[in-house]
C-alpha positions as CSV (number, residue, x, y, z in Angstrom):
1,X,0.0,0.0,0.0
2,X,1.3,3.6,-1.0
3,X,2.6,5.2,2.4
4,X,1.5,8.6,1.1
5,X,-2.2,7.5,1.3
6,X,-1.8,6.2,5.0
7,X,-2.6,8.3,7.8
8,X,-0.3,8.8,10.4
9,X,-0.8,9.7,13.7
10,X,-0.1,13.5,14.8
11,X,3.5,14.8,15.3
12,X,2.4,15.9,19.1
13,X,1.5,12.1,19.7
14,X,4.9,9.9,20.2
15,X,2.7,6.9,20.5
16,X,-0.6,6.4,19.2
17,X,-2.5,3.2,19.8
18,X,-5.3,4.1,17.2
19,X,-1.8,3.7,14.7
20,X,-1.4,0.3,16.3
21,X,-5.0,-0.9,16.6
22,X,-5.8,-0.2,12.6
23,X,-4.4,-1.9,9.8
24,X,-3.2,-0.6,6.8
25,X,-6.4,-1.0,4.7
26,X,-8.5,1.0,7.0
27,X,-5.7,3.9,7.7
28,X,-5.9,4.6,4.1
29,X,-7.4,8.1,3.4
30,X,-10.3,6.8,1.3
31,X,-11.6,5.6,4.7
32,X,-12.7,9.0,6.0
33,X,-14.7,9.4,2.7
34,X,-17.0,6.2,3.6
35,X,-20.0,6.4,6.4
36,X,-19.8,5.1,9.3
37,X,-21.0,1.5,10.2
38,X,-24.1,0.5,11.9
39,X,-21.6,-1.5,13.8
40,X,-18.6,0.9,15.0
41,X,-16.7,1.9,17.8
42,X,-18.2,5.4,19.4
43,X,-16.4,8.9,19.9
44,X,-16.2,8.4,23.4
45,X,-15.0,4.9,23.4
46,X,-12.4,6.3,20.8
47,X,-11.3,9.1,22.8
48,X,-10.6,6.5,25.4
49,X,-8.8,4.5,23.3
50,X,-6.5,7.5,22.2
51,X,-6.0,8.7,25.8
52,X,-4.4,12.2,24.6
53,X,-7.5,13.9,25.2
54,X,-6.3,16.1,22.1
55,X,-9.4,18.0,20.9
56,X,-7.8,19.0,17.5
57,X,-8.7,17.2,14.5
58,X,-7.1,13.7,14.2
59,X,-7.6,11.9,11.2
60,X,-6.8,8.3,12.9
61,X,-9.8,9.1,15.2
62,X,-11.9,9.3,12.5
63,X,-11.1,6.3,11.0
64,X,-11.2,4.4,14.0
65,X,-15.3,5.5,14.0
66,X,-15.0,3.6,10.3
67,X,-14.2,0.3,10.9
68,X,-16.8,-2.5,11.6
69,X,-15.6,-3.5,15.5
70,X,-17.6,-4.5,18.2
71,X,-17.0,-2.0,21.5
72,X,-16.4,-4.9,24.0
73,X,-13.7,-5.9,22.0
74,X,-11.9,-3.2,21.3
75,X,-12.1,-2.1,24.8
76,X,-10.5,-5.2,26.2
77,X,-8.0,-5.4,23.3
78,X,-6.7,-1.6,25.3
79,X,-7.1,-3.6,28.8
80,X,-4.7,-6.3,27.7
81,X,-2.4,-4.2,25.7
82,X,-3.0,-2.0,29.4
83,X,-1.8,-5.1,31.0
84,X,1.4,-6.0,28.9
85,X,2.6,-2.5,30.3
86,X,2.0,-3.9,34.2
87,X,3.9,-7.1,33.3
88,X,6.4,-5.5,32.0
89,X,7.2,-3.8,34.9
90,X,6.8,-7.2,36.7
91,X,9.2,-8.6,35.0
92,X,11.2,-6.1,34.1
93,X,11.4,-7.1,29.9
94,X,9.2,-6.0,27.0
95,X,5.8,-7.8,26.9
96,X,4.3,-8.5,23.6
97,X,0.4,-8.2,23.5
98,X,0.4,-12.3,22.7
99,X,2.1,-12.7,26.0
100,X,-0.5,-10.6,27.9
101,X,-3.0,-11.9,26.1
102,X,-1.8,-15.1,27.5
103,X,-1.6,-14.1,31.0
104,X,-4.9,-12.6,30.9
105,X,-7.0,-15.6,29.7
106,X,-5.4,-17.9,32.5
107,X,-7.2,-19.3,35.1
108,X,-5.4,-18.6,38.3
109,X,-5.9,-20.8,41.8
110,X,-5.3,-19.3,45.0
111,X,-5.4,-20.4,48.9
112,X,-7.0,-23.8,46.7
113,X,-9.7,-21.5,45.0
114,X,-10.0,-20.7,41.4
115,X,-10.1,-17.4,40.7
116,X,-11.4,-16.2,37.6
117,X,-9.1,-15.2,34.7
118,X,-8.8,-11.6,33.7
119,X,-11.0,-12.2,30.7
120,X,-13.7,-13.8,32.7
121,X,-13.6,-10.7,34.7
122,X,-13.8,-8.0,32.2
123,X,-17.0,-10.2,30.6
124,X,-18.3,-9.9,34.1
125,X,-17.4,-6.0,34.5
126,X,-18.1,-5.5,30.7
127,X,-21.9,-6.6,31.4
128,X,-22.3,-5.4,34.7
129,X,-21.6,-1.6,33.1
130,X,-24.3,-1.7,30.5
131,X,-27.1,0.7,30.7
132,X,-29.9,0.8,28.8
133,X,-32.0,3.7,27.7
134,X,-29.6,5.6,24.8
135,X,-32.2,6.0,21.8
136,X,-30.3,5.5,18.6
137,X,-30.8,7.9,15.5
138,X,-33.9,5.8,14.8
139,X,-35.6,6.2,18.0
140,X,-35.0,2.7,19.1
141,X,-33.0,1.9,22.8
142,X,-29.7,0.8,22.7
143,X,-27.2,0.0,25.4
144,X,-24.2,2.0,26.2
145,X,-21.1,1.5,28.5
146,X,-21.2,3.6,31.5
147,X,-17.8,3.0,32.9
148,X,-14.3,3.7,31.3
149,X,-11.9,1.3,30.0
150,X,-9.6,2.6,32.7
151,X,-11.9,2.0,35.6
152,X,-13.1,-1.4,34.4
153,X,-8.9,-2.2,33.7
154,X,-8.7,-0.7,37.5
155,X,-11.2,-3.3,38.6
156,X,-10.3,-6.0,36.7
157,X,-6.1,-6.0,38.1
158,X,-6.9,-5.6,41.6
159,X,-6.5,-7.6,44.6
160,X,-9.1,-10.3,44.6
161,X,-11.2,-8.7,47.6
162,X,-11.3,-5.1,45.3
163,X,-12.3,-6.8,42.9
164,X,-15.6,-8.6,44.7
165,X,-16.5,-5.3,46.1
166,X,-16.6,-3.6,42.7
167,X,-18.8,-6.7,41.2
168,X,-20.9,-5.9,44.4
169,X,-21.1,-2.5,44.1
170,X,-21.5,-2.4,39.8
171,X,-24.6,-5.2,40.5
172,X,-25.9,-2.7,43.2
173,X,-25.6,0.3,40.6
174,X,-27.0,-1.7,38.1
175,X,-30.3,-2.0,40.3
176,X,-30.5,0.7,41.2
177,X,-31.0,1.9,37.6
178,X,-33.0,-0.3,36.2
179,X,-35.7,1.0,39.6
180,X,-35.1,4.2,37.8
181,X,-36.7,3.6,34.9
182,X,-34.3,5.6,32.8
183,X,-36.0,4.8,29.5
184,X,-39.1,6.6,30.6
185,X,-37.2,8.9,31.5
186,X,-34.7,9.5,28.5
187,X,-37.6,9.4,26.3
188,X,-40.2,12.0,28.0
């Protein structure tokens, strides 16, 4: 593929992980000409993603919108990628994302109990941050991710007693919504 048609991420960024998440067929300019999918990662999921909170325009942003992804993936492919930082401080050598992605799928057992991998976790956190009530462009609800990737990386990596309290307390908030009614409400 012809370099010149690729975008690049911005001088001010010395790493951008939009660069690394995209391939090369869908960093090519003609991208930002298409629509964007029914199925496609969301400004604020991308700003996330980025992390530079840089409200200029970036290009690689708006091809990230472009591409056909499922959210919960891409959010957990930024947890692990998250994680391969950790371990590399753990073990003091570069971590690939393979190896993390490695680490985070295993099943760990502790004091003779199986605690559940890191993947099993962010399923569980994943769900357990899902509100309905966002109305869609064609009036119909739709769900929508009410915590950060940070916050859900936050409660997936701590101790295991964190880690129950914030499944306790994300169940409780989740409740408590839903008693709410917020669809009523979004839609009055």
């Amino acid at each position: 593929m012809d370099s010149e048609n690729l975008i690049k991420k911005l001088e001010i960024c010395d790493y951008c992980r939009c660069e690394k998440m995209l391939t090369d067929a869908q960093r090519n300019r003609e991208v930002l000409k298409k629509p964007i999918p029914e199925n496609h990662i969301h400004r604020e999921l991308v700003e996330q993603i980025c992390g530079k909170q840089y409200d200029g325009v970036c290009e690689m942003k708006y091809a990230m919108e472009r591409i056909n992804c499922n959210e919960r993936v891409a959010a957990q492919n930024v947890c692990v990628e998250m994680y391969s930082y950790d371990l590399a401080k753990k073990f003091n050598r570069p971590i690939s994302f393979e190896e993390s992605s490695k680490f985070w799928s295993k099943e760990i057992e502790y004091q003779g109990k199986r605690i559940k991998s890191k993947a099993e976790k962010y399923e569980e956190i994943w769900n357990l941050g899902l509100r309905e009530g966002i109305l869609d462009t064609n009036r119909k609800k739709k769900e929508r991710q009410s915590l950060s990737i940070w916050y859900i990386y936050e409660i997936i990596v701590a101790p295991e007693e964190t880690y129950q309290l914030a499944v306790k307390l994300q169940k409780k908030l989740q409740n408590e919504h839903k008693k709410r009614d917020s669809i009523e409400m979004l839609v009055a």
